[in-house]
SERO-4910 file (N, C-alpha, C, O; in steps of 0.05 Angstrom, whole numbers):
BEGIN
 pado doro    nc1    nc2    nc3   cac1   cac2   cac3    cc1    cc2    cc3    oc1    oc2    oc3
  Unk    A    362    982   -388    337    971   -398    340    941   -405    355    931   -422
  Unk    A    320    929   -386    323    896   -398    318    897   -426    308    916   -439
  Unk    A    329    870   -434    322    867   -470    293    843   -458    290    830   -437
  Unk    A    275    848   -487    252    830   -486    257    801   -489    275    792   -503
  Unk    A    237    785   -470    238    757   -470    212    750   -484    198    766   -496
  Unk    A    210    723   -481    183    717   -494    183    684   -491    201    671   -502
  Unk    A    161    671   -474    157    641   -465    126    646   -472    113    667   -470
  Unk    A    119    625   -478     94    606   -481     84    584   -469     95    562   -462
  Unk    A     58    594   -466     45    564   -443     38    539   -462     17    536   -476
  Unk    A     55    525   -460     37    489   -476     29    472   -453     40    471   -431
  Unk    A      7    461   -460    -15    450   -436     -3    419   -441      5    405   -422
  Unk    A     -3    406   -477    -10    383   -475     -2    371   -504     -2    383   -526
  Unk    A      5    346   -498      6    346   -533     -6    316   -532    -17    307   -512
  Unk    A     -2    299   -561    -15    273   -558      4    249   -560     -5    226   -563
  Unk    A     38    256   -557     45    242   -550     77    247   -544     79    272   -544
  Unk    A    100    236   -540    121    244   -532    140    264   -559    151    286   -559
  Unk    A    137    247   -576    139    255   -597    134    286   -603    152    302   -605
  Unk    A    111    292   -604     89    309   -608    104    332   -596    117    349   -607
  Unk    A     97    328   -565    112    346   -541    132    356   -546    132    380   -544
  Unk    A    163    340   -556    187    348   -566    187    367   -583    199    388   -578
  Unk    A    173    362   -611    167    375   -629    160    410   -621    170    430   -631
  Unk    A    139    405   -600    126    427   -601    146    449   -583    142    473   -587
  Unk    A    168    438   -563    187    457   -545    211    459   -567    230    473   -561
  Unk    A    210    443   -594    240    445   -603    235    471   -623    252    488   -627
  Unk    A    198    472   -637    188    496   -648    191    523   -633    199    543   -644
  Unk    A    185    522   -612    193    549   -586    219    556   -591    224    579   -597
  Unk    A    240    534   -587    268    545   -587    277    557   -614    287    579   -617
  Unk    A    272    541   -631    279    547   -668    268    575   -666    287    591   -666
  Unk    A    246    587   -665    229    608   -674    240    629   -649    232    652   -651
  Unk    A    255    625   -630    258    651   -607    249    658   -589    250    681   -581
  Unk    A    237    640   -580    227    642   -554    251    634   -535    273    623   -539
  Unk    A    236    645   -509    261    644   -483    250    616   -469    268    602   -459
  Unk    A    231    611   -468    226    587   -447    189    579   -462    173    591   -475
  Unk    A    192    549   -446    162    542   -446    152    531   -413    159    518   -395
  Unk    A    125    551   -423    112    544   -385     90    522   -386     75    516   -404
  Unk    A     93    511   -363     70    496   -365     52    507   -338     62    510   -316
  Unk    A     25    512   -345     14    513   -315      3    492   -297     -6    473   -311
  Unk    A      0    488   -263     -2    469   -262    -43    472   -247    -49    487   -229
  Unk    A    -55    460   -257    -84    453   -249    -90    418   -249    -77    400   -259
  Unk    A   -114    419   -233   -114    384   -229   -141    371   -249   -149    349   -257
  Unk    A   -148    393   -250   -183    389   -277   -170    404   -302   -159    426   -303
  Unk    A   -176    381   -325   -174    392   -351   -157    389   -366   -135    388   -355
  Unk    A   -157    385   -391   -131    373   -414    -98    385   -408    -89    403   -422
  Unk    A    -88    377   -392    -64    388   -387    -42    375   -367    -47    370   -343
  Unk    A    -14    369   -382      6    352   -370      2    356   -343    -17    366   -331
  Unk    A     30    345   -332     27    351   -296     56    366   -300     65    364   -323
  Unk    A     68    378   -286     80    401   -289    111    391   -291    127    403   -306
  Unk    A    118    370   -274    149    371   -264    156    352   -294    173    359   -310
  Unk    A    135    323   -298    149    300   -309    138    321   -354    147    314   -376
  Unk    A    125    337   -350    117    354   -375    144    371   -382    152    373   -405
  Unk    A    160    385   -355    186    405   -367    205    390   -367    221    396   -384
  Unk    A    213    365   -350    236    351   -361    243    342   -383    266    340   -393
  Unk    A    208    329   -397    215    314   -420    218    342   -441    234    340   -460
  Unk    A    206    363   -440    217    385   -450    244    393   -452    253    393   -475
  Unk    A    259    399   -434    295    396   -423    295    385   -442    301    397   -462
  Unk    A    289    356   -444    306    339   -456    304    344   -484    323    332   -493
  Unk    A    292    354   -503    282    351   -524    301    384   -537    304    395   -559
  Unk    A    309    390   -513    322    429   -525    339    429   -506    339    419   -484
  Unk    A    361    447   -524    390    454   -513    388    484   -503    408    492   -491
  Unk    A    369    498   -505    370    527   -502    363    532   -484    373    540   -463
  Unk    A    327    526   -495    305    534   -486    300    529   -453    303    506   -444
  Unk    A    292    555   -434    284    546   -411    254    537   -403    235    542   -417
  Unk    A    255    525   -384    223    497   -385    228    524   -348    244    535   -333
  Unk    A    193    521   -353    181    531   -327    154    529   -324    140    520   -341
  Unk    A    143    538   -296    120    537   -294    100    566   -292    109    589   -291
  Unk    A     80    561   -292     58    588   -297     34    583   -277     18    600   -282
  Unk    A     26    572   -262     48    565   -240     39    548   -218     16    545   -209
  Unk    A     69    532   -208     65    516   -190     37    523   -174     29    546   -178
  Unk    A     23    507   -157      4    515   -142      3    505   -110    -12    488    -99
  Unk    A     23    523    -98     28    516    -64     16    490    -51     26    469    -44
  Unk    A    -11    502    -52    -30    492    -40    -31    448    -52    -47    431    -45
  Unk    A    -12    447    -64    -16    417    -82      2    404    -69     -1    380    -72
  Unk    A     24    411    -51     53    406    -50     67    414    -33     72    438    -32
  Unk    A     78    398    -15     91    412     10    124    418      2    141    402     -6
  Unk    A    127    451      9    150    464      1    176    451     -7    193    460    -23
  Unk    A    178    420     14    200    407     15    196    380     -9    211    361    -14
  Unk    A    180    383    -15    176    358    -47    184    385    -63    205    385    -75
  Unk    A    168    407    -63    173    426    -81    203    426    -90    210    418   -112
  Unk    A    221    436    -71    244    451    -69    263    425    -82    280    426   -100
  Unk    A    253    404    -68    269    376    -83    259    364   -114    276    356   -130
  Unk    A    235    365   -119    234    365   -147    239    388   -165    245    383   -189
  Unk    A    238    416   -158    253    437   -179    284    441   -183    295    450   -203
  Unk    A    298    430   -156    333    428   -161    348    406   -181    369    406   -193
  Unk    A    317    378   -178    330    362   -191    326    374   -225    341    368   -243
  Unk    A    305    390   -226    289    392   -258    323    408   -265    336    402   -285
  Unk    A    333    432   -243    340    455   -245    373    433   -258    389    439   -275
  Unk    A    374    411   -244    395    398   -261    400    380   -277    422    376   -286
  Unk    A    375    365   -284    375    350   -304    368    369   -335    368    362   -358
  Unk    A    363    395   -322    365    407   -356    384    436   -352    380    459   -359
  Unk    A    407    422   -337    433    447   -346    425    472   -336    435    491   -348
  Unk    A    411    478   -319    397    497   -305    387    515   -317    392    539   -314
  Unk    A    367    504   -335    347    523   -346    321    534   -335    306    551   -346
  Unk    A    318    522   -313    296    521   -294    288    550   -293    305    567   -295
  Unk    A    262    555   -289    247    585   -276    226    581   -265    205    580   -277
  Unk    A    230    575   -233    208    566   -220    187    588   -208    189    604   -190
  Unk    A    157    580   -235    138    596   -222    119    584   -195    113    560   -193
  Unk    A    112    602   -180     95    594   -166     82    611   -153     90    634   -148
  Unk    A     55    598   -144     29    616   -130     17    598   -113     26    576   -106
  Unk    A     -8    611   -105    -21    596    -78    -38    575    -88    -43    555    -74
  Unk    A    -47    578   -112    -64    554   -117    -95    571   -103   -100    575    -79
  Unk    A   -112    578   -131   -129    594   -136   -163    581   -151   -184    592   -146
  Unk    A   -159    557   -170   -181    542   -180   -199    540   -169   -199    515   -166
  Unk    A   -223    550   -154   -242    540   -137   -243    503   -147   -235    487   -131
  Unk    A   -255    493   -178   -261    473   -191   -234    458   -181   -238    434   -177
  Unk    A   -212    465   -178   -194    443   -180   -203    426   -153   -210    402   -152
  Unk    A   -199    446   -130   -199    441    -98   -220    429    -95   -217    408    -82
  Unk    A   -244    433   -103   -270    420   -107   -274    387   -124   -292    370   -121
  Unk    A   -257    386   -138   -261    364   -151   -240    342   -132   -247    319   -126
  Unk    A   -224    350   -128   -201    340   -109   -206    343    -87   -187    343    -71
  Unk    A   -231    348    -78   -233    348    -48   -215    359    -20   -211    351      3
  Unk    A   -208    386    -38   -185    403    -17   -194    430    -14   -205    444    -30
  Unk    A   -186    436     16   -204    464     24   -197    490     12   -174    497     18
  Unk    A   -208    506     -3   -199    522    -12   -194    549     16   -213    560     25
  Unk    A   -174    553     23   -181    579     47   -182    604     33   -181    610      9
  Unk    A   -185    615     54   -193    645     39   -161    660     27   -140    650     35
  Unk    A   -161    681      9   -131    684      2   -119    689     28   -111    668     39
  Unk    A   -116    710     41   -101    725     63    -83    701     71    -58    703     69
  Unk    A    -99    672     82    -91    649     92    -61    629     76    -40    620     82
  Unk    A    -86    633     42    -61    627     21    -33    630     19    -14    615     17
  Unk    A    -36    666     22    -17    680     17     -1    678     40     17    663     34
  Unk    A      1    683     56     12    675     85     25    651     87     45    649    101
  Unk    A     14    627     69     26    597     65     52    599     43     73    586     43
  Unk    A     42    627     20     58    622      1     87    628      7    108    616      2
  Unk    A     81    654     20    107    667     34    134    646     54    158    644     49
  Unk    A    116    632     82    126    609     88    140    593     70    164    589     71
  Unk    A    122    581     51    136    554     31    165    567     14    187    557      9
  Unk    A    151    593      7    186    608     -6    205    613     12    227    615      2
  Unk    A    203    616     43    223    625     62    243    594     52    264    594     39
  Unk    A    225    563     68    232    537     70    244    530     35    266    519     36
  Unk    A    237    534     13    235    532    -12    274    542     -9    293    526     -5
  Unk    A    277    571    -11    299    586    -13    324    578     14    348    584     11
  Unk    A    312    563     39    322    559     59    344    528     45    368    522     44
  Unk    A    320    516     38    331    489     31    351    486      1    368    468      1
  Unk    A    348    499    -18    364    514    -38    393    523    -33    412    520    -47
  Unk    A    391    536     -2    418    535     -2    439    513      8    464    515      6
  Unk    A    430    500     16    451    473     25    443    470     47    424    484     55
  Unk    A    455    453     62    465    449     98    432    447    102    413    454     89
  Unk    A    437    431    133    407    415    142    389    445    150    398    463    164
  Unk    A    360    444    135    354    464    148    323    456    173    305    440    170
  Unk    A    326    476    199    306    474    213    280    495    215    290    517    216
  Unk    A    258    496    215    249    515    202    214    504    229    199    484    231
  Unk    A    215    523    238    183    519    262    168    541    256    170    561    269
  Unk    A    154    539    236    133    554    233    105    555    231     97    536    244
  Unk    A     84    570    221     56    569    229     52    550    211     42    531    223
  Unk    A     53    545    188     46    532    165     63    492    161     52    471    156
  Unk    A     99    499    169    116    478    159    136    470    188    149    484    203
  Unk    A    133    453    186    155    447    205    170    432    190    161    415    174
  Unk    A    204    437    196    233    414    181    241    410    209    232    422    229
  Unk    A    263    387    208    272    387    239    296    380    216    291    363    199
  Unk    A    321    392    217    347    379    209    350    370    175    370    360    166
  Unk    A    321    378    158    320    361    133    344    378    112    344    402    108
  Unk    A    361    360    102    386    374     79    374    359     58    362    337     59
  Unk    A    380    376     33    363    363      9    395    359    -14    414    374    -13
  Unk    A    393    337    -31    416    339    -51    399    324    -76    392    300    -72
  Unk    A    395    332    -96    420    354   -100    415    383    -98    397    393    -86
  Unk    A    426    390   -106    430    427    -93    421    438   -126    432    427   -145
  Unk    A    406    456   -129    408    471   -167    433    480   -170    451    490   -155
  Unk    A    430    472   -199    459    480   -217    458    518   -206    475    531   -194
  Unk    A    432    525   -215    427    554   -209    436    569   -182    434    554   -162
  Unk    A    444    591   -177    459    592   -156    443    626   -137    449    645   -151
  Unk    A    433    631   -122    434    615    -97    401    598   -100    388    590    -81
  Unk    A    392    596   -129    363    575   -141    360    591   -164    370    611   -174
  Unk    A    338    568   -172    327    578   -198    315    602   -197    302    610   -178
  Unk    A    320    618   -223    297    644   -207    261    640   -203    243    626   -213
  Unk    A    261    658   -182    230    655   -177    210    666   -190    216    690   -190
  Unk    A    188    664   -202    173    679   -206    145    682   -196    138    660   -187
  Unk    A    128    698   -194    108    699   -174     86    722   -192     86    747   -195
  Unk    A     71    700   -201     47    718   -207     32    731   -194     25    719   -174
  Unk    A     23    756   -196     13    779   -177     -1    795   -185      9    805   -205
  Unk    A    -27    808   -179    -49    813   -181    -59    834   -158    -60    858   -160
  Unk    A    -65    819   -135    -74    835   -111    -55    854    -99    -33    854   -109
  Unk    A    -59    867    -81    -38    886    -70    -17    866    -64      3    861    -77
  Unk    A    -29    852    -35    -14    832    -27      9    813    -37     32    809    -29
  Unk    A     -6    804    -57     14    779    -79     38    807    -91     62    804    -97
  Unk    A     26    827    -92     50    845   -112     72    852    -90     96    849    -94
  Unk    A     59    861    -64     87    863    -46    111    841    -48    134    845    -53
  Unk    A     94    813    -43    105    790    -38    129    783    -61    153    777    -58
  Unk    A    116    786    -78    130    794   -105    153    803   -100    174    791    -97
  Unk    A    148    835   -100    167    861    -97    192    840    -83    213    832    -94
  Unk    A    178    833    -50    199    826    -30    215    808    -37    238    807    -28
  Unk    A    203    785    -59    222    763    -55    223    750    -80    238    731    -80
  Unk    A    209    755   -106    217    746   -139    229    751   -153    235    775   -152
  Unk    A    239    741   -169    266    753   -194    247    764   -210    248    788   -216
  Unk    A    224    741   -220    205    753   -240    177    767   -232    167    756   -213
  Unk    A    167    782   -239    141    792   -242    119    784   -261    122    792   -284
  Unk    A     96    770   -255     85    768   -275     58    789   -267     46    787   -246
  Unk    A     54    802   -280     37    822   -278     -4    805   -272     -6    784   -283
  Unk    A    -19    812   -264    -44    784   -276    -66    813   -256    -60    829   -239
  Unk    A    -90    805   -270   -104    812   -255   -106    802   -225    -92    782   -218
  Unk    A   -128    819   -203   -134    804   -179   -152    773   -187   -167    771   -206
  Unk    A   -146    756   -171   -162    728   -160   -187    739   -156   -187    763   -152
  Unk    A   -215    725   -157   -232    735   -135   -234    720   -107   -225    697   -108
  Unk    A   -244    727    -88   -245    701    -69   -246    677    -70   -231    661    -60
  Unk    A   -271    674    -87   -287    641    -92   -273    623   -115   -284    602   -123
  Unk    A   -245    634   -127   -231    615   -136   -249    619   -169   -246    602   -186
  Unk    A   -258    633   -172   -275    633   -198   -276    646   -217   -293    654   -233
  Unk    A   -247    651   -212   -235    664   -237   -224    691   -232   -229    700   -210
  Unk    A   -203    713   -254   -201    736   -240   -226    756   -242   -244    757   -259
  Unk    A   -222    768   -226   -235    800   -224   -231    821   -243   -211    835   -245
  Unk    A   -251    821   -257   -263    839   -277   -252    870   -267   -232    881   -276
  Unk    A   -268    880   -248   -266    900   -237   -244    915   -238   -241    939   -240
  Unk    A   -221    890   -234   -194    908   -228   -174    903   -253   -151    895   -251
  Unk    A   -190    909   -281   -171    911   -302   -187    939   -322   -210    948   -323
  Unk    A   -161    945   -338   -156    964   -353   -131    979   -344   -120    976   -323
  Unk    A   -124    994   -362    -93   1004   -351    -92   1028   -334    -71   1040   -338
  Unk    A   -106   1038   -317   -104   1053   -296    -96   1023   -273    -77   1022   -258
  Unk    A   -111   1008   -276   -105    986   -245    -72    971   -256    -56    959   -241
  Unk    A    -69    975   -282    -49    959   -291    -23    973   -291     -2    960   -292
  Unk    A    -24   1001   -291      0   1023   -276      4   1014   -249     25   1002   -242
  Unk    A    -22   1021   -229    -18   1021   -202     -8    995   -194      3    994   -172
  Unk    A     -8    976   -206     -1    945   -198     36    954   -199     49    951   -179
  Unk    A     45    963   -220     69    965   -224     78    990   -210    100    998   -215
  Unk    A     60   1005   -192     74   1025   -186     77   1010   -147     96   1013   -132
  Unk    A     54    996   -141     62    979   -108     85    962   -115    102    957    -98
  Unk    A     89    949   -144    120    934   -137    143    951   -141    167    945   -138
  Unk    A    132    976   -148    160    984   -139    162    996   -118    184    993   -106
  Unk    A    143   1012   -107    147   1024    -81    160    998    -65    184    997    -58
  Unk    A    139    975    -61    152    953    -37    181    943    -53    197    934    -37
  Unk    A    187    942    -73    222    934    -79    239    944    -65    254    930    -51
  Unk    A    239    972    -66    258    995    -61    282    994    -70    277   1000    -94
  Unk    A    306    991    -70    331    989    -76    334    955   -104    347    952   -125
  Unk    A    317    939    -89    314    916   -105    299    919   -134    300    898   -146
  Unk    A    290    934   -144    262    942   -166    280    941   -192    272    931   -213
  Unk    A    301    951   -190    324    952   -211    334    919   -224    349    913   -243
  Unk    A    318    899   -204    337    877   -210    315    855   -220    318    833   -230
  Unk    A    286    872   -210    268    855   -217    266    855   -248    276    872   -263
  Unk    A    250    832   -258    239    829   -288    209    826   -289    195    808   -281
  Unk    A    203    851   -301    174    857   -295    160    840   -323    168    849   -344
  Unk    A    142    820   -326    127    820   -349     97    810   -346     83    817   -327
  Unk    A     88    796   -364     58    798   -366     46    779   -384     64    771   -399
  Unk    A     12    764   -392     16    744   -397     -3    757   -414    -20    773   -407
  Unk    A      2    747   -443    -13    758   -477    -35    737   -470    -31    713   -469
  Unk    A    -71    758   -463    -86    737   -456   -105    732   -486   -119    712   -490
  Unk    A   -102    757   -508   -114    745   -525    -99    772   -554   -100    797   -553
  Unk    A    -88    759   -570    -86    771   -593    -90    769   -616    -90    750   -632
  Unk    A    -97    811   -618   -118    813   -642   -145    813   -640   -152    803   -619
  Unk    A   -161    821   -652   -191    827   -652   -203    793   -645   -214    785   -625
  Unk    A   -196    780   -669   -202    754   -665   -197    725   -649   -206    702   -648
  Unk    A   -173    741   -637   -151    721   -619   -170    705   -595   -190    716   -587
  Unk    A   -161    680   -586   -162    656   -572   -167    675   -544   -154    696   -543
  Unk    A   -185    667   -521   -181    670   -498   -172    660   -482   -184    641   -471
  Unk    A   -148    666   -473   -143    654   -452   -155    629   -423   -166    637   -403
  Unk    A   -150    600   -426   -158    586   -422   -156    592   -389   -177    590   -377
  Unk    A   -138    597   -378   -133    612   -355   -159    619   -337   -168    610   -316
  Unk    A   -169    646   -360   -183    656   -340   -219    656   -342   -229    649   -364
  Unk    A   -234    662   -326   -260    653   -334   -265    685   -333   -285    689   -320
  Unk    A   -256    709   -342   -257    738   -347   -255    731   -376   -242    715   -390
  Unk    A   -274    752   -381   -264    767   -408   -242    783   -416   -239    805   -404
  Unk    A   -225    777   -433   -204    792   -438   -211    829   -450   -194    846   -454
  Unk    A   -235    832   -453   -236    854   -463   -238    871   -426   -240    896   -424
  Unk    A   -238    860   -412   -221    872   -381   -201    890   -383   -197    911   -371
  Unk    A   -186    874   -408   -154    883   -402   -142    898   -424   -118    900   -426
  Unk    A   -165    913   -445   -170    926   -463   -150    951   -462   -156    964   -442
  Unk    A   -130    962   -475   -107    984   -476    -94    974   -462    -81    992   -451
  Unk    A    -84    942   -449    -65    934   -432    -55    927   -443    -66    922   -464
  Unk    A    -26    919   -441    -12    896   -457    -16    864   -453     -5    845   -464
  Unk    A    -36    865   -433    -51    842   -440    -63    825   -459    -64    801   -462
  Unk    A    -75    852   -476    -84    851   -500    -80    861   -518    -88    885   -518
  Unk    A    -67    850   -542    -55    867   -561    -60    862   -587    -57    840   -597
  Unk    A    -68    885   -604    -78    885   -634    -67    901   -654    -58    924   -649
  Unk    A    -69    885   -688    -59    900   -707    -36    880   -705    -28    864   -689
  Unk    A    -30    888   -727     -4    877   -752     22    872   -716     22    879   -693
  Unk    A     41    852   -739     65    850   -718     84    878   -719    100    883   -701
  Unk    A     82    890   -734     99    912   -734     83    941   -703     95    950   -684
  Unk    A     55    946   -710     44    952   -690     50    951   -665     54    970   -650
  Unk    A     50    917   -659     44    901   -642     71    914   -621     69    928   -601
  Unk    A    101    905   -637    128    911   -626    126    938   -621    137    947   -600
  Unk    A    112    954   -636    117    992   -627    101    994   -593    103   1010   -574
  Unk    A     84    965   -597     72    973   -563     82    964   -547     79    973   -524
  Unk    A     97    942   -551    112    930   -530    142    953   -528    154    952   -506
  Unk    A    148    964   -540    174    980   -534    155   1003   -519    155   1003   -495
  Unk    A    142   1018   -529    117   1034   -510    119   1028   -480    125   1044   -462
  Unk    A    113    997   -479    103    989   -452    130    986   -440    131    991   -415
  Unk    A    149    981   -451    167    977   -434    190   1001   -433    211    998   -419
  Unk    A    186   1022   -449    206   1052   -446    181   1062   -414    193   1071   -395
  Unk    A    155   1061   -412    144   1065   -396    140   1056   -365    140   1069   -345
  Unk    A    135   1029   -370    134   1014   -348    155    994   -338    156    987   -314
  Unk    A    175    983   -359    198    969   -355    190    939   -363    205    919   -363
  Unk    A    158    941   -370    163    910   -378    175    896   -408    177    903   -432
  Unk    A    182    874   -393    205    864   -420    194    831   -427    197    822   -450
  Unk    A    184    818   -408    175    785   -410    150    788   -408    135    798   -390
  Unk    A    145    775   -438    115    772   -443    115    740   -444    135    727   -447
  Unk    A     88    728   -441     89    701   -444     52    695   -466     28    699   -460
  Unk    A     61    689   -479     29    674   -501     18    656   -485     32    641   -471
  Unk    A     -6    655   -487    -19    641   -467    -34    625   -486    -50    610   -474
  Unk    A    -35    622   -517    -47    601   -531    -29    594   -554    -14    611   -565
  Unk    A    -31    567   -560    -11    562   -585    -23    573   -608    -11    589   -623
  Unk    A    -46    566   -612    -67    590   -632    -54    608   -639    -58    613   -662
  Unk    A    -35    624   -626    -20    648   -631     -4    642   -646     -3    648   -670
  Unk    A     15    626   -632     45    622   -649     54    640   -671     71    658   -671
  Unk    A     33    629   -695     45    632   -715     45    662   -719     62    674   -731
  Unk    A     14    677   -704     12    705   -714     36    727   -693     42    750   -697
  Unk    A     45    708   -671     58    720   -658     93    712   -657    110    715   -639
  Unk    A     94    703   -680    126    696   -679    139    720   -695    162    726   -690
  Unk    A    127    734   -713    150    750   -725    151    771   -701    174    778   -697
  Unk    A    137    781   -688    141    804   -660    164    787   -645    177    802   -631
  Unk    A    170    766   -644    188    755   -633    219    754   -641    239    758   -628
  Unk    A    212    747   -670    233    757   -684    252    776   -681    277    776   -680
  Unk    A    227    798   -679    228    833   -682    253    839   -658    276    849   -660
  Unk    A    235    829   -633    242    840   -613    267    821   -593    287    830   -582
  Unk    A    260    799   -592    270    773   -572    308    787   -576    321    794   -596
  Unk    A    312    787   -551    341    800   -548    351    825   -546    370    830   -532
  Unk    A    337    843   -561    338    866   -562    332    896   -538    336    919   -546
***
């Protein structure tokens, strides 16, 4: 049984200062890492030059994303700016990433949103090239999406054979992809097509079993090595919604999505969820929380 993790998303602060402060509070209090997610509309750092100055500010703590967004970035900037992050902070790196989902972002930025199937098909590609170039030596790579002719990248991640991956997952699809090729799992509702937020429809914890029951069927032998977790979209009756999503969190009502009552409660559900389902990495999705959610951290972080 994995022992529990626990990272938090910080968007932004008001100044360098500020920022330090707020990743050196994560590490002091027990948290495993801080994420940043990356979108192009709205109060929030940019992702790579946000976790370095993070690194720098903590000796522990791992800096990641919630998540990269494919679609922003061609696999070979990707792969070369996460090895350098992965060594300028002692390899604390945990590179998330997805297809890049915002209808508003692509729209404001004047970029085509395609339909998922298309996405997903890109995302898979960019992780083949991503993991290709990770390992050393010049790589060549002719495919539908990327072409390399001969490109070797240095430096290479401290992390070995990369940082781990993580891959938020929702649809059938994204959960295979998952299964096939992430260290981490982040559990999330489905996307809807039009980029406009997730799908209502496919939350409550009957869809939130079956999500965990396709990554493990598609793991098979691998499922044992995965780290299954999930992102705290609002806690408590009165808790913050998740800035994330344009759903209502009461979607995700008896999930561990959503979780209520005292911190002592709180930990009896997270051991629940994870003697049951195996999940162990949760991540807070508002600083609002912090404070009501640090003694569960306490409780649990390591254990």
């Amino acid at each position: 049984m994995r022992p529990f993790r626990f990272a938090a998303v910080i968007r932004m602060a008001g100044s360098a200062r500020e920022w330090a402060e707020r990743a050196r509070r994560l590490e002091d209090s027990g948290f495993g890492a801080l994420l940043v997610p990356d979108h192009l509309t709205g109060p929030r750092f940019a992702p790579v030059a946000a976790m370095t100055a993070a690194a720098c500010a903590t000796s522990r703590l791992k800096i990641g994303t919630l998540v990269l967004a494919n679609d922003y970035r061609h696999p070979a900037v990707l792969a070369k700016e996460a090895a350098t992050v992965d060594v300028l902070s002692d390899g604390r790196l945990e590179f998330g990433l997805g297809t890049g989902w915002m209808a508003a972002d692509y729209d404001a930025a004047g970029l085509r949103l395609d339909p998922p199937g298309a996405r997903i098909d890109r995302l898979a590609e960019a992780i083949e090239v991503i993991k290709s170039l990770w390992r050393g030596g010049p790589v060549t790579h002719a495919g539908e999406h990327y072409h390399l002719d001969g490109l070797e990248q240095l430096p290479l991640p401290v992390q070995r054979p990369g940082p781990p991956l993580m891959l938020g997952a929702g649809g059938a699809r994204m959960l295979r992809l998952a299964a096939r090729e992430a260290d981490i799992v982040n559990l999330t509702m489905r996307v809807r097509a039009d980029g406009s937020g997730p799908d209502t429809a496919d939350g409550g914890p009957g869809a939130f079993r079956r999500k965990v029951g396709i990554v493990r069927d598609a793991a098979g032998d691998r499922f044992g090595s995965l780290e299954l977790g999930t992102s705290i979209l609002r806690l408590g009756p009165g808790g913050a919604t998740a800035a994330w999503s344009a759903a209502d969190p009461a979607a995700q009502a008896d999930t561990p999505q959503v979780l209520t009552g005292g911190p002592g409660e709180i930990a009896d559900r997270l051991r629940g969820w994870r003697d049951e389902l195996g999940l162990s990495y949760y991540v807070l999705h508002h600083e609002t929380d912090l404070e009501a959610f640090t003694p569960v951290v306490a409780a649990l972080a390591g254990t």
